[in-house]
PyMOL Python script that loads the backbone (N, CA, C, O; Angstrom):
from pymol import cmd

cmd.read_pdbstr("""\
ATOM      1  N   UNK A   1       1.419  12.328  -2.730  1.00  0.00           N
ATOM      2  CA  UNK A   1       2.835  12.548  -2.749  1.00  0.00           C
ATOM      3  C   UNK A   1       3.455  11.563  -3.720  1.00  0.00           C
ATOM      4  O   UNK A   1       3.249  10.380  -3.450  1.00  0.00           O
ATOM      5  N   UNK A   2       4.254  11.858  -4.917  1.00  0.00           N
ATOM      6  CA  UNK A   2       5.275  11.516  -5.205  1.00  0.00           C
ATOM      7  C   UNK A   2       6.804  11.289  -5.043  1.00  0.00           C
ATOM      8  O   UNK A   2       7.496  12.278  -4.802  1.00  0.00           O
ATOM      9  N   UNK A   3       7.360  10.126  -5.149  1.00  0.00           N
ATOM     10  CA  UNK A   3       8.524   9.686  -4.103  1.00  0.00           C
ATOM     11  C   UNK A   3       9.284   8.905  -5.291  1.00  0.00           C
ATOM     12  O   UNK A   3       8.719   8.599  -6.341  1.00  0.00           O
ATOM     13  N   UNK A   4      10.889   8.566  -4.943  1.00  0.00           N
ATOM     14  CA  UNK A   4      11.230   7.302  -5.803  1.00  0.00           C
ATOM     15  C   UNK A   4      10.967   6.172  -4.865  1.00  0.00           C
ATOM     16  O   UNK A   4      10.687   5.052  -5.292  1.00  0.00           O
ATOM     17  N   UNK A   5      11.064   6.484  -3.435  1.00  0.00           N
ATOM     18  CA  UNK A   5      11.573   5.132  -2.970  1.00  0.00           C
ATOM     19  C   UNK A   5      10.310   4.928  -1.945  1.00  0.00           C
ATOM     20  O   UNK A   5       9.815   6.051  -1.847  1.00  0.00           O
ATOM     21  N   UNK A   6       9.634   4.105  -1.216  1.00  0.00           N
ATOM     22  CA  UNK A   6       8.479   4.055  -0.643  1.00  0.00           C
ATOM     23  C   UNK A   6       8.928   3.894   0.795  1.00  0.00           C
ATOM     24  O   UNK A   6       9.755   3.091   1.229  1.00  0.00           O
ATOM     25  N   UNK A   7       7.980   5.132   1.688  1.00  0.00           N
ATOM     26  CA  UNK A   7       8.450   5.559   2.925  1.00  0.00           C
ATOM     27  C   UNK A   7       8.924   4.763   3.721  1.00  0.00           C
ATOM     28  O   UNK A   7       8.753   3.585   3.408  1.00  0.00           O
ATOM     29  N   UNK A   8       9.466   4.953   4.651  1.00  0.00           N
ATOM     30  CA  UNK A   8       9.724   4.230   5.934  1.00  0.00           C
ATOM     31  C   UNK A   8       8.856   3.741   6.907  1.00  0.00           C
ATOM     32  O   UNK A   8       7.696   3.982   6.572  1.00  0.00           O
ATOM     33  N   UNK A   9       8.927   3.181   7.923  1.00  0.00           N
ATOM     34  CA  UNK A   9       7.483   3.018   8.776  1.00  0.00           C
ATOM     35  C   UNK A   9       7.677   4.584   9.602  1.00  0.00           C
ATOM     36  O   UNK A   9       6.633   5.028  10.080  1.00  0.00           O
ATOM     37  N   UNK A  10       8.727   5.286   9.759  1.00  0.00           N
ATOM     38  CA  UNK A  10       8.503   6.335  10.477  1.00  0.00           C
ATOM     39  C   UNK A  10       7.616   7.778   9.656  1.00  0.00           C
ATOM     40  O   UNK A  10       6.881   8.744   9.858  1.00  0.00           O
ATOM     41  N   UNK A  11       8.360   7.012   8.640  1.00  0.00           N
ATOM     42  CA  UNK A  11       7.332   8.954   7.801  1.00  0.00           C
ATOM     43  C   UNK A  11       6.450   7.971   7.269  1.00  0.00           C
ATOM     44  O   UNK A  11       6.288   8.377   6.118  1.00  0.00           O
ATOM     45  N   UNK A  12       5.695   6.798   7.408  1.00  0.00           N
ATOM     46  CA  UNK A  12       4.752   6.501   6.754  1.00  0.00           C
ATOM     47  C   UNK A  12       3.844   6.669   7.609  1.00  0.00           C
ATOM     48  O   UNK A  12       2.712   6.970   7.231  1.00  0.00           O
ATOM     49  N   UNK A  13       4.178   6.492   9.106  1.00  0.00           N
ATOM     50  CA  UNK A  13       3.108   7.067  10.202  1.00  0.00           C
ATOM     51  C   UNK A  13       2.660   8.713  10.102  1.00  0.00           C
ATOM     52  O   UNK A  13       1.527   9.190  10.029  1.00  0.00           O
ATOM     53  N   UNK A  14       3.957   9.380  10.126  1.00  0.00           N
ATOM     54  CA  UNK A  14       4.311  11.196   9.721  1.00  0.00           C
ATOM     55  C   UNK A  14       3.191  11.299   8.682  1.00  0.00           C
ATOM     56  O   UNK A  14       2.183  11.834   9.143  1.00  0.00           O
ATOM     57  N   UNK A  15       3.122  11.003   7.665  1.00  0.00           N
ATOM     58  CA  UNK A  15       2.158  11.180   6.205  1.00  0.00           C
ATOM     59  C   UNK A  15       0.736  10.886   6.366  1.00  0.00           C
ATOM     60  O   UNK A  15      -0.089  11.636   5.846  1.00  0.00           O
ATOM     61  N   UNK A  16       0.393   9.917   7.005  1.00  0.00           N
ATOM     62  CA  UNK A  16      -1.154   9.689   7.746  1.00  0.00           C
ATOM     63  C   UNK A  16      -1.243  10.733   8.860  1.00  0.00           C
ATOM     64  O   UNK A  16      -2.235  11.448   8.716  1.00  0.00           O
ATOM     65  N   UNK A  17      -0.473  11.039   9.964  1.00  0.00           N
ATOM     66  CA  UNK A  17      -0.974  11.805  10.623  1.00  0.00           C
ATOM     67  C   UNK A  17      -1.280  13.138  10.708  1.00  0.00           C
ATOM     68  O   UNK A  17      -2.006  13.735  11.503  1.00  0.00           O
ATOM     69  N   UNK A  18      -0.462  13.620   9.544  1.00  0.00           N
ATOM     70  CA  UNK A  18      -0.896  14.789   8.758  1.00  0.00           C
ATOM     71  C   UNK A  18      -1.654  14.775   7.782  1.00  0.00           C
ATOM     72  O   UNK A  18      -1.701  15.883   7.247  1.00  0.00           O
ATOM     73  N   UNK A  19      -2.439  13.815   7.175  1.00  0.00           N
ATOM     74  CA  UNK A  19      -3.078  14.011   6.835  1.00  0.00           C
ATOM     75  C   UNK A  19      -2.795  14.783   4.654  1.00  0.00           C
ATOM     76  O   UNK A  19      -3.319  15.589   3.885  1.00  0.00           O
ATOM     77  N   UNK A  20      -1.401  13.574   4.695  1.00  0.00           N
ATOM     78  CA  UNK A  20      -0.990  14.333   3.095  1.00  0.00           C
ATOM     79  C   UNK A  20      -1.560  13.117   2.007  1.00  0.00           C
ATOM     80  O   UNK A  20      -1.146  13.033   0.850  1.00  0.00           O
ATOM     81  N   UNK A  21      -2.471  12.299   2.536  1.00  0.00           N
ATOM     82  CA  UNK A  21      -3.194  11.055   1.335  1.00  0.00           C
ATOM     83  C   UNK A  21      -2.509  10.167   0.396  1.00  0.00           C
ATOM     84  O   UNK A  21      -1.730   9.300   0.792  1.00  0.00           O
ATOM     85  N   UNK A  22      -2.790  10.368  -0.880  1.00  0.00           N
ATOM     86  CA  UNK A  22      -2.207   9.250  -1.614  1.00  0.00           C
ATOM     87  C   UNK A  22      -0.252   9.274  -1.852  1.00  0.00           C
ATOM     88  O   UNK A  22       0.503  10.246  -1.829  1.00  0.00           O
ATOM     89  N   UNK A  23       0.053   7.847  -2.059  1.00  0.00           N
ATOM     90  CA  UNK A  23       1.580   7.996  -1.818  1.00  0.00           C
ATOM     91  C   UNK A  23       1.730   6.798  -3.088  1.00  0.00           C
ATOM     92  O   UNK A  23       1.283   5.651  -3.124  1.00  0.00           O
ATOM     93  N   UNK A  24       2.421   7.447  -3.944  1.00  0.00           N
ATOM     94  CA  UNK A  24       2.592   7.049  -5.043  1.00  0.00           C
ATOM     95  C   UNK A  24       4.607   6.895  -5.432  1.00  0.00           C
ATOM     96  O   UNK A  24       5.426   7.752  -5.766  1.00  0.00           O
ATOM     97  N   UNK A  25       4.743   5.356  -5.165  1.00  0.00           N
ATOM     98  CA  UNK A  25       6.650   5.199  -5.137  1.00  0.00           C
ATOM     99  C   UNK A  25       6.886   4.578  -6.185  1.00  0.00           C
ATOM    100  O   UNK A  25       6.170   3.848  -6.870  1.00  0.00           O
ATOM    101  N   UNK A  26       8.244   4.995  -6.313  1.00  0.00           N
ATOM    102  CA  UNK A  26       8.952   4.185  -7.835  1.00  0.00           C
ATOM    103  C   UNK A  26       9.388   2.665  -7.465  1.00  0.00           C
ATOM    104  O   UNK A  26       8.984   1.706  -8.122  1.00  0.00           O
ATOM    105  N   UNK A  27      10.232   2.544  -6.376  1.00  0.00           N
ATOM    106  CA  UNK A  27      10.856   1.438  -5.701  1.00  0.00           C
ATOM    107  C   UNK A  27      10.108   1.492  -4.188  1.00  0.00           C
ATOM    108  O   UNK A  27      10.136   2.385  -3.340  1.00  0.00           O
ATOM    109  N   UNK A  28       9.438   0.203  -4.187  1.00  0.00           N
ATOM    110  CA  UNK A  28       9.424  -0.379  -2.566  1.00  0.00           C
ATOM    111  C   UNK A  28      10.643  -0.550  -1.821  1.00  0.00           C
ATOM    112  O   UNK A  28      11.767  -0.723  -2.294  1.00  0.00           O
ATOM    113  N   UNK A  29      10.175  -0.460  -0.115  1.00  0.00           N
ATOM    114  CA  UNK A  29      11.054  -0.587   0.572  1.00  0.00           C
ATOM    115  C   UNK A  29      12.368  -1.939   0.403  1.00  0.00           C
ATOM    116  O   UNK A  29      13.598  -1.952   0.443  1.00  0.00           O
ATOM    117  N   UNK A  30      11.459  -2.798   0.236  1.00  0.00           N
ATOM    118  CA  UNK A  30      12.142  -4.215  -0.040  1.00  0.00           C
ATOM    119  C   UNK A  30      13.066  -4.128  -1.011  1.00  0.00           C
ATOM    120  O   UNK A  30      14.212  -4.492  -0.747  1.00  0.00           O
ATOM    121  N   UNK A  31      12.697  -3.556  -2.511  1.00  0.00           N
ATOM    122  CA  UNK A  31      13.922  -3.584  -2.923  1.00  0.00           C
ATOM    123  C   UNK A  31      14.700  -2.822  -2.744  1.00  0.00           C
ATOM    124  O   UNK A  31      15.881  -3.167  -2.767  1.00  0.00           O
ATOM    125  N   UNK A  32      14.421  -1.801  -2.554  1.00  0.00           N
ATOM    126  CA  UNK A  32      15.678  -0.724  -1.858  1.00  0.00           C
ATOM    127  C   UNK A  32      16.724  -1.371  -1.432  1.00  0.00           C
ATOM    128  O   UNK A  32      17.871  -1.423  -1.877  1.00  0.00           O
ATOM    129  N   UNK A  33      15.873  -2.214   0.119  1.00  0.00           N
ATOM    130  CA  UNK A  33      16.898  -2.994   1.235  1.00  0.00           C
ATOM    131  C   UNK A  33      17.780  -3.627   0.393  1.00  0.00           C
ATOM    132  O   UNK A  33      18.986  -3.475   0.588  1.00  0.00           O
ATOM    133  N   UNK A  34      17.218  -4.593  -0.883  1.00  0.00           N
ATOM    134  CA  UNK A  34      17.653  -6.062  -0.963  1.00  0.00           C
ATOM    135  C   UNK A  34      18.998  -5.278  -2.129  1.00  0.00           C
ATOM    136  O   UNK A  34      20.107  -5.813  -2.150  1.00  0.00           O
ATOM    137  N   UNK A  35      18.657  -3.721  -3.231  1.00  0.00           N
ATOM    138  CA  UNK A  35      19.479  -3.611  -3.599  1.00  0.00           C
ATOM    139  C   UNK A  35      20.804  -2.991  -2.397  1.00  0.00           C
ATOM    140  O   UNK A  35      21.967  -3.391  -2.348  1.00  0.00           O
ATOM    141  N   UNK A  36      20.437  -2.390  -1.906  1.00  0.00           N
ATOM    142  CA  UNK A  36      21.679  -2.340  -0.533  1.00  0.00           C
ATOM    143  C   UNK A  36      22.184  -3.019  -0.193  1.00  0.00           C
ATOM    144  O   UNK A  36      23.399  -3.016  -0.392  1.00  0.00           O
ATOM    145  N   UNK A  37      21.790  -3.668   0.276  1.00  0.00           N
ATOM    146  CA  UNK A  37      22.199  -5.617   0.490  1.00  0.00           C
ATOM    147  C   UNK A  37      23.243  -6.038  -0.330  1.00  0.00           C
ATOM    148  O   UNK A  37      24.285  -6.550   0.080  1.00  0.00           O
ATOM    149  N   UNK A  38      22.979  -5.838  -1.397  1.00  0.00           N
ATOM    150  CA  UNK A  38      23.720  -6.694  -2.692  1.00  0.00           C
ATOM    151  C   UNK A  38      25.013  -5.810  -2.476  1.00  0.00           C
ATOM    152  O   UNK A  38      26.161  -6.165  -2.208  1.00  0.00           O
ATOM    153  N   UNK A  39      24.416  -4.396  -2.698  1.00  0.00           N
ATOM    154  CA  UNK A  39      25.743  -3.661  -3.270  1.00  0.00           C
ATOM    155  C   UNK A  39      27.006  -3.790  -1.956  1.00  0.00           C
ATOM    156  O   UNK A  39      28.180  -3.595  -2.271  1.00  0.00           O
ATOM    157  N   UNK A  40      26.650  -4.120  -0.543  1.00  0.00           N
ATOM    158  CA  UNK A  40      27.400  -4.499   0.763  1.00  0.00           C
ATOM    159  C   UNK A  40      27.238  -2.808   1.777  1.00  0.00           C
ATOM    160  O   UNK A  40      28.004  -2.110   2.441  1.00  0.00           O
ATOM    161  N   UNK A  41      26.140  -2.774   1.473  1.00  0.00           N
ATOM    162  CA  UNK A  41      25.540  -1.447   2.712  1.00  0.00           C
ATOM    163  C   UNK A  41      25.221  -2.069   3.799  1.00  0.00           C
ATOM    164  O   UNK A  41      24.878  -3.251   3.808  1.00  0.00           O
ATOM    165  N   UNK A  42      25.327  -1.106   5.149  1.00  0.00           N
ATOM    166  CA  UNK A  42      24.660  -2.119   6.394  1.00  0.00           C
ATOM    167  C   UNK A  42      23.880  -2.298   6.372  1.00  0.00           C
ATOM    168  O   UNK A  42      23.549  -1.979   5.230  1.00  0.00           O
ATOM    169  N   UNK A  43      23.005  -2.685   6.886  1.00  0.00           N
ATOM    170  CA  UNK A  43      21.604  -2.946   6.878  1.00  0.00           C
ATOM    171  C   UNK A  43      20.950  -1.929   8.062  1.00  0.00           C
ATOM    172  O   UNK A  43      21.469  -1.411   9.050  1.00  0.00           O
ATOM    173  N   UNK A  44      19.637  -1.878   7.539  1.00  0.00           N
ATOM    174  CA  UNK A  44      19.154  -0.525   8.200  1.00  0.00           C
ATOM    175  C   UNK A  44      18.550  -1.039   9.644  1.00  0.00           C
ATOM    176  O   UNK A  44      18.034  -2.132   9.877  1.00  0.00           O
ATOM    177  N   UNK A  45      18.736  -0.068  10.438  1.00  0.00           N
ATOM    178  CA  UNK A  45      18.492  -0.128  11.665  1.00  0.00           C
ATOM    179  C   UNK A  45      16.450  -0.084  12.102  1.00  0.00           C
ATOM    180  O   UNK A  45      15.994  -0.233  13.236  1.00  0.00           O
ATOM    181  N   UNK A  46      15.844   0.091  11.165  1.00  0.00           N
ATOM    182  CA  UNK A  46      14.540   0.423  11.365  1.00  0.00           C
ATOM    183  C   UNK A  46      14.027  -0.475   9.966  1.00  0.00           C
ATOM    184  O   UNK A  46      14.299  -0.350   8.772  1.00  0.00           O
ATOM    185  N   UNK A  47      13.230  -1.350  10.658  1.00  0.00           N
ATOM    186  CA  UNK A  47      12.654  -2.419   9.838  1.00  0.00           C
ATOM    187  C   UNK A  47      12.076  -2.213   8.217  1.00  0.00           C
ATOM    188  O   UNK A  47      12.066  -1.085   7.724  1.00  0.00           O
ATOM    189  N   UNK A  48      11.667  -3.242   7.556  1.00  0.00           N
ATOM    190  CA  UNK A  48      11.247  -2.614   6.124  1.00  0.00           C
ATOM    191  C   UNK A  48      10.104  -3.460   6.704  1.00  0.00           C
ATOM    192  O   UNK A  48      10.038  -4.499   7.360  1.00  0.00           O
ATOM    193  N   UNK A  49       8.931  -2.280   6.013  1.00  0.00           N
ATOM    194  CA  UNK A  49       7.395  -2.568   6.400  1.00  0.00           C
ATOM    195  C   UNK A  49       6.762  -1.842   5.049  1.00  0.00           C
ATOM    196  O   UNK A  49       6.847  -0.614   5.034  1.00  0.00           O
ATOM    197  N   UNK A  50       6.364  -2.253   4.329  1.00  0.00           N
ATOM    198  CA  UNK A  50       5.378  -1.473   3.726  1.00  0.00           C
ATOM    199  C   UNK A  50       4.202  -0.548   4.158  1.00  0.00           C
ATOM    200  O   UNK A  50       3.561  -0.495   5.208  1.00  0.00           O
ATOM    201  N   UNK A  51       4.136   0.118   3.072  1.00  0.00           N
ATOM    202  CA  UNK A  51       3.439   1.705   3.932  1.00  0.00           C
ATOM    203  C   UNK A  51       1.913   0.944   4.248  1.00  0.00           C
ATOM    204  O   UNK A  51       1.286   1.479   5.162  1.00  0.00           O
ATOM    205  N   UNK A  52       1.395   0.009   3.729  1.00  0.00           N
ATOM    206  CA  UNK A  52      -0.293  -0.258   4.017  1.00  0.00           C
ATOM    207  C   UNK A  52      -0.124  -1.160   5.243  1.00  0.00           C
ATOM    208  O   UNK A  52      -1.206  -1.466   5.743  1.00  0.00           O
ATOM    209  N   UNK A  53       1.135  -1.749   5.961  1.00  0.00           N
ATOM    210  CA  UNK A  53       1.297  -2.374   7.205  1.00  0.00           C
ATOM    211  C   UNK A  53       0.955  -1.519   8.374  1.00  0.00           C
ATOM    212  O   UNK A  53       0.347  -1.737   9.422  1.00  0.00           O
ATOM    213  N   UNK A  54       1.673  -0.236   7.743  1.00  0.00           N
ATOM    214  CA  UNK A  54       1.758   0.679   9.050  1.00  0.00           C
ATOM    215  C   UNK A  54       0.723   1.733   8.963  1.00  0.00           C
ATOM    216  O   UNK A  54       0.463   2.434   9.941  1.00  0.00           O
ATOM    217  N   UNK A  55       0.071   1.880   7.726  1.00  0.00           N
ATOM    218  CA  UNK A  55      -0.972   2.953   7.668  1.00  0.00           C
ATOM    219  C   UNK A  55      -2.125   2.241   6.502  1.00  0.00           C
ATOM    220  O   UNK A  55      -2.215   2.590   5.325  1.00  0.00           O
ATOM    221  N   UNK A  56      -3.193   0.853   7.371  1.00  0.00           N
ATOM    222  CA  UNK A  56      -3.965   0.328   6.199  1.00  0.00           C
ATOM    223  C   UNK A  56      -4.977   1.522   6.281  1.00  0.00           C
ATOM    224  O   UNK A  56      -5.259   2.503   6.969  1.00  0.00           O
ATOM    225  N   UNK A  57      -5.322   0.886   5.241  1.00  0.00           N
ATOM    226  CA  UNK A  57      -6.631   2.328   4.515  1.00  0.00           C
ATOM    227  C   UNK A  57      -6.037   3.386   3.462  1.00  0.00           C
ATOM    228  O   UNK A  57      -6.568   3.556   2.365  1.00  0.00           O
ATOM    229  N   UNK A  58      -4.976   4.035   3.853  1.00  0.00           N
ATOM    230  CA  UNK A  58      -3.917   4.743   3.084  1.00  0.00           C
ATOM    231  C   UNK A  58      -4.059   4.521   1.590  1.00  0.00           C
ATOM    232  O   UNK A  58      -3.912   3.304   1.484  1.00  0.00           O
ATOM    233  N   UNK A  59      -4.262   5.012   0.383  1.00  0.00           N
ATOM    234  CA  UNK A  59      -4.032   4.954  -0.801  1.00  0.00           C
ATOM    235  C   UNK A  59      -2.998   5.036  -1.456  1.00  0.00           C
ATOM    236  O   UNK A  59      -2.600   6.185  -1.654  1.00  0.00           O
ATOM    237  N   UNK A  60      -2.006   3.651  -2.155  1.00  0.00           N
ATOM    238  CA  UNK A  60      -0.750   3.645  -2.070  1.00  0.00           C
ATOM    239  C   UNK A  60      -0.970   3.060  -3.580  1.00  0.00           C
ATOM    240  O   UNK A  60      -1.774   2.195  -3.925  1.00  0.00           O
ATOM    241  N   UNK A  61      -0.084   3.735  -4.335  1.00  0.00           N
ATOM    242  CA  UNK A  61       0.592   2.711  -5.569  1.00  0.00           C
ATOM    243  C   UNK A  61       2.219   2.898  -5.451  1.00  0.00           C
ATOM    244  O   UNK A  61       3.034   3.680  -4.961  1.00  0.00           O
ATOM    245  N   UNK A  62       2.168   1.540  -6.302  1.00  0.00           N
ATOM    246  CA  UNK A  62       4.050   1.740  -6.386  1.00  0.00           C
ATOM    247  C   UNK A  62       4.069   0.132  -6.329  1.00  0.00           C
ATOM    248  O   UNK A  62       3.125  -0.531  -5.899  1.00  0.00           O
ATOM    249  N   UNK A  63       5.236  -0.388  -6.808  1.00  0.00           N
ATOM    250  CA  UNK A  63       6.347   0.140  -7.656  1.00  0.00           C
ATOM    251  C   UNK A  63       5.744   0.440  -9.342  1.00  0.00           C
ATOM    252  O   UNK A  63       4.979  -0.088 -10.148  1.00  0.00           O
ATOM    253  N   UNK A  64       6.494   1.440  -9.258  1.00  0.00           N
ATOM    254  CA  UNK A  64       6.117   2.026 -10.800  1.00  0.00           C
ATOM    255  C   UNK A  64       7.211   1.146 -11.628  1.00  0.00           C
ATOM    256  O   UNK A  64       8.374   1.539 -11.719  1.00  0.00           O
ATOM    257  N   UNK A  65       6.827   0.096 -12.147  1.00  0.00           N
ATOM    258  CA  UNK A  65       8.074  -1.047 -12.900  1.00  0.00           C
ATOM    259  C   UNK A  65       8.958  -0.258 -13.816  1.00  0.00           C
ATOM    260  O   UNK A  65      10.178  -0.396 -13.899  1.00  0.00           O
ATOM    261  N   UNK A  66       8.003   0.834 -14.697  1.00  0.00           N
ATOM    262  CA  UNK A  66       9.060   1.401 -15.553  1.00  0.00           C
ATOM    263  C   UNK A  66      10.085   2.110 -15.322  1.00  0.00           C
ATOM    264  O   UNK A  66      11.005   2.140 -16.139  1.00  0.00           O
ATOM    265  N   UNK A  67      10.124   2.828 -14.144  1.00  0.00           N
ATOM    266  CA  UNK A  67      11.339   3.231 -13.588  1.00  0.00           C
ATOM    267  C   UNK A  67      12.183   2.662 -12.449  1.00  0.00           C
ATOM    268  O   UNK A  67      13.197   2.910 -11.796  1.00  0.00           O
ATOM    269  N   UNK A  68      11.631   2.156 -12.520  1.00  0.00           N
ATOM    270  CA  UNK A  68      12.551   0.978 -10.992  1.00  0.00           C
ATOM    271  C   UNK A  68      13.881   0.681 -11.882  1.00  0.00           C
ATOM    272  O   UNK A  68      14.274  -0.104 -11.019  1.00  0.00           O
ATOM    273  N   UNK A  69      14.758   0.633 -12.707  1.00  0.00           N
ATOM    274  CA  UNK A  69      15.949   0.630 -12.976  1.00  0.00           C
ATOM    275  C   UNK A  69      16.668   2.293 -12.332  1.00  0.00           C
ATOM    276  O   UNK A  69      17.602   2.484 -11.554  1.00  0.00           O
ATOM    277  N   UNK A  70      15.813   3.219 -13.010  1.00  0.00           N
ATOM    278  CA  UNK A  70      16.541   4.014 -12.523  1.00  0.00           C
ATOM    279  C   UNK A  70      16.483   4.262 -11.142  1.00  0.00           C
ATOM    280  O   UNK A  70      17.622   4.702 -10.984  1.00  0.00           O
ATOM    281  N   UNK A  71      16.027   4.288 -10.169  1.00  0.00           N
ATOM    282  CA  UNK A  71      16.120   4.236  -8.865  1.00  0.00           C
ATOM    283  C   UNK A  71      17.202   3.104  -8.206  1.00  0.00           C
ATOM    284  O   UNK A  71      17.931   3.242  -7.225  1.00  0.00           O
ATOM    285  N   UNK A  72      17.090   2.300  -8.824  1.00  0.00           N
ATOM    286  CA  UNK A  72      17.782   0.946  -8.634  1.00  0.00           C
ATOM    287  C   UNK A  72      19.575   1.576  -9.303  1.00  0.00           C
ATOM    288  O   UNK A  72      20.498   0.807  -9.033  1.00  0.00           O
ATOM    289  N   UNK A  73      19.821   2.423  -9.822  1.00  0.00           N
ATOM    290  CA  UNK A  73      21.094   2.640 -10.326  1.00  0.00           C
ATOM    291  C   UNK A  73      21.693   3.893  -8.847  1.00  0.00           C
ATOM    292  O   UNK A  73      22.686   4.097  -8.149  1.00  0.00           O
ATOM    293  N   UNK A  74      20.403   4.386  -9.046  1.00  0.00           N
ATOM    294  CA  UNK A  74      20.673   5.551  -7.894  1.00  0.00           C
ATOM    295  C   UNK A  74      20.814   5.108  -6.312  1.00  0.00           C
ATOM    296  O   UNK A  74      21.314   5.735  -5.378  1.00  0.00           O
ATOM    297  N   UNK A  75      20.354   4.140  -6.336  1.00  0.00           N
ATOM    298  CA  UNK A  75      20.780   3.646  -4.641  1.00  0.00           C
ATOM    299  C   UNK A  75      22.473   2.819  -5.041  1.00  0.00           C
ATOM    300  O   UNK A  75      23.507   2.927  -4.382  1.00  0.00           O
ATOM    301  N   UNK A  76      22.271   2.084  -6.218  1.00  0.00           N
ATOM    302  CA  UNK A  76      23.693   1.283  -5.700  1.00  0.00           C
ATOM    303  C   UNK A  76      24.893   2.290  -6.216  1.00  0.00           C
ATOM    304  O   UNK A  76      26.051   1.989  -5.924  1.00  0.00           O
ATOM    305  N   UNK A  77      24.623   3.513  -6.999  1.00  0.00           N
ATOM    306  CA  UNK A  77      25.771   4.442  -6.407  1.00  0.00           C
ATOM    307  C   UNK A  77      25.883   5.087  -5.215  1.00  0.00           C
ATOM    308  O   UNK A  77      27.008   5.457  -4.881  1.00  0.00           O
ATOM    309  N   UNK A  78      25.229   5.236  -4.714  1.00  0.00           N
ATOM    310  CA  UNK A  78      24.954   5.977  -3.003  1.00  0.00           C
ATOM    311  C   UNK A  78      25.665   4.981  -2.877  1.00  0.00           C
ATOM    312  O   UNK A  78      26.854   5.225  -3.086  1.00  0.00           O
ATOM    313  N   UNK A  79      25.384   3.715  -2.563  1.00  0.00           N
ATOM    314  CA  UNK A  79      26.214   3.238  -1.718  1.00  0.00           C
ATOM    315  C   UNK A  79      27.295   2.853  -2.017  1.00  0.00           C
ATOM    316  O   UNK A  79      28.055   2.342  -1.196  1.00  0.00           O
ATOM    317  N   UNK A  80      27.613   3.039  -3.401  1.00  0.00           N
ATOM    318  CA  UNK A  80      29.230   2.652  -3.927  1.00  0.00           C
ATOM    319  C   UNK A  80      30.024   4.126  -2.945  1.00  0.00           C
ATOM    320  O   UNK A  80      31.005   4.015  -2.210  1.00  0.00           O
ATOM    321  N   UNK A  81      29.298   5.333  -3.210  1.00  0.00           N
ATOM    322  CA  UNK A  81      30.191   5.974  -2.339  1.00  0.00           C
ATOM    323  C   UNK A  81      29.845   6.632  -1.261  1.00  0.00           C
ATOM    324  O   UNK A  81      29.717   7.817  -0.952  1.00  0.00           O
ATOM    325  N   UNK A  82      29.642   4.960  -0.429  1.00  0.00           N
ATOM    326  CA  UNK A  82      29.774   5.320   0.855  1.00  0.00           C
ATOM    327  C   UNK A  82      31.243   4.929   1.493  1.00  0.00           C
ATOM    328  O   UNK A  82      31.500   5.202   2.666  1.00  0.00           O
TER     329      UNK A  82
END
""", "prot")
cmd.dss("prot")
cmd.show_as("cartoon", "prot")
cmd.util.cbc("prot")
cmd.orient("prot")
């Protein structure tokens, strides 16, 4: 699976237990949070864990550095209009 942003611990459990394999993200959870953070979003109610915390063995790449700006533009407008 291809993603921008790297799962949650809830669909990162969902994705192992079905059985959909490699998970390939643009932006980790962390920066997601930390750009939310900045821009003055609440903070999320369900922890930031990386996907090999909650599913080791799992075949994971990410962050893909070359696009992590653009993901990084796309969360702090979401939350500009929130």
């Amino acid at each position: 699976m291809y993603t921008s942003g790297e799962h949650c611990p809830m669909c990162s459990a969902a994705h192992a237990w079905v059985g959909l394999g490699r998970i390939v993200y643009v932006a980790s959870a962390e920066q997601i949070s930390g750009w939310r953070a900045a821009a003055g979003a609440v903070a999320s109610a369900v922890a930031v864990l990386p996907i090999t915390a909650v599913v080791p063995g799992l075949p994971v790449e990410g962050p893909v550095d070359e696009l992590v700006p653009e993901v990084r533009a796309l969360i702090e407008r979401a939350v500009g209009s929130i």
